[in-house]
C-alpha positions as CSV (number, residue, x, y, z in Angstrom):
1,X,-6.2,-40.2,-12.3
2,X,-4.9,-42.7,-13.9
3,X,-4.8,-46.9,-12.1
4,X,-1.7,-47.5,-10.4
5,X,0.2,-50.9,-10.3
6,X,1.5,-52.6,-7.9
7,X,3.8,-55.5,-9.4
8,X,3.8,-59.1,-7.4
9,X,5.7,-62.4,-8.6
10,X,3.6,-63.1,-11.6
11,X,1.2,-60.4,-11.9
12,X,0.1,-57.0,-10.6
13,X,-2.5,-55.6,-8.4
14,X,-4.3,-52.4,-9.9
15,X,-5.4,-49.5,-7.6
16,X,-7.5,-47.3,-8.9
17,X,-8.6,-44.2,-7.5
18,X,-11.9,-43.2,-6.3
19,X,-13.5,-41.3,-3.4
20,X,-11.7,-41.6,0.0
21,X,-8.7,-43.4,-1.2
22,X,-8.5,-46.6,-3.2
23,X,-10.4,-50.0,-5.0
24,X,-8.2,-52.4,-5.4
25,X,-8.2,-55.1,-8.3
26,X,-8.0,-58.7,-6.7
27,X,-5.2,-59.8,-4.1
28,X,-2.8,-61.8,-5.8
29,X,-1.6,-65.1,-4.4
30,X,-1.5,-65.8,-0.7
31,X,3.0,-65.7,-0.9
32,X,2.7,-62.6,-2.8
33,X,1.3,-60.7,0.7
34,X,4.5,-59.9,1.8
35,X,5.9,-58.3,-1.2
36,X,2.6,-56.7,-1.8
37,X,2.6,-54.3,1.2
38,X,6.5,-53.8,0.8
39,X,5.4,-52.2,-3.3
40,X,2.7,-51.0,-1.7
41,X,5.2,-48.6,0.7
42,X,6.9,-47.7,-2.2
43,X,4.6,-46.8,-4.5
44,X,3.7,-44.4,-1.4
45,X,0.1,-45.6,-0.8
46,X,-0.9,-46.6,3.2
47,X,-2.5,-49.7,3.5
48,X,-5.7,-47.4,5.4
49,X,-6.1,-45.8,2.1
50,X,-7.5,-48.8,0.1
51,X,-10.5,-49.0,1.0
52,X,-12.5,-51.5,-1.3
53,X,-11.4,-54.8,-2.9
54,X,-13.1,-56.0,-6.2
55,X,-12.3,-59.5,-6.8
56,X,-13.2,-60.5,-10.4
57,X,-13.5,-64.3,-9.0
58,X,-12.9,-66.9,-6.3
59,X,-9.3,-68.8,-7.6
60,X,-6.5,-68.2,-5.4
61,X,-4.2,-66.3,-8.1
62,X,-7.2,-63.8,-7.8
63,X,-7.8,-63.9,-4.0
64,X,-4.8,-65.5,-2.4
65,X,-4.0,-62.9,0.3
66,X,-7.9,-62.2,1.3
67,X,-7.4,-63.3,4.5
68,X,-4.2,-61.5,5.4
69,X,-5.5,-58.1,3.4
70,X,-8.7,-57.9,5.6
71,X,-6.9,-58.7,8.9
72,X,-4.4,-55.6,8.4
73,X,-7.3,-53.2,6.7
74,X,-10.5,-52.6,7.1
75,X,-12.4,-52.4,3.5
76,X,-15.5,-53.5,1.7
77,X,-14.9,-56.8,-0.6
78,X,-16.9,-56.7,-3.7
79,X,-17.8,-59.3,-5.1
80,X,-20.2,-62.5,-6.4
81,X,-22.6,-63.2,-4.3
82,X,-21.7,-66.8,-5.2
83,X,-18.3,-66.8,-4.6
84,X,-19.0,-66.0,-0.7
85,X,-18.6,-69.6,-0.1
86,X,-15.9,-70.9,-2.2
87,X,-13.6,-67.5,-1.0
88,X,-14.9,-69.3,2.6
89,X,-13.5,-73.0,1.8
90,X,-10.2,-71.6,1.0
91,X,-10.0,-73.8,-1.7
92,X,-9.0,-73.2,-5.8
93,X,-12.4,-74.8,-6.4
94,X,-11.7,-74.8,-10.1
95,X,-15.0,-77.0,-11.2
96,X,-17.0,-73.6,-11.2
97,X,-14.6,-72.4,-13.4
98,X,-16.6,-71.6,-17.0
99,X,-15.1,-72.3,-20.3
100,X,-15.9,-70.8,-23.9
């Protein structure tokens, strides 16, 4: 099957499928939440049926809506072991951010 997007202000959220439902590509910017679950009905997908969350890295384009994603679903976040504490601070901690 093939990844399914799910458009937000400036970017999309990917969904691809695997066993038992769904991994999800990042979660967007914190706004975004709202309009996510509202694409997310009409792409026809329950929220239950994601059921993992990759996020490629900490920023808040990437991981905005963390906080309201795992209070409405339960899933299993993948990813850095590092970024465990800057997704904690909350903040778009940008001087871990590597260059070329």
């Amino acid at each position: 099957m093939k990844p399914i997007a799910i458009p937000l202000s400036v970017s999309c959220i990917f969904l691809l499928p695997c066993q038992g439902g769904y991994l999800q590509v990042d979660a967007g910017y914190e706004h975004d939440y709202p309009l996510y679950r509202k694409n997310l009905v009409k792409a026809g997908i329950p929220l239950d049926r994601v059921r993992y969350l990759f996020l490629t890295h900490h920023h808040d384009d990437h991981a905005g809506f963390l906080n309201a994603l795992t209070h409405d679903a339960e899933l299993t976040i993948i990813a850095h072991q590092q970024a465990r504490a800057l997704l904690q601070s909350r903040q778009n901690d940008k001087t871990r951010h590597k260059t070329g």
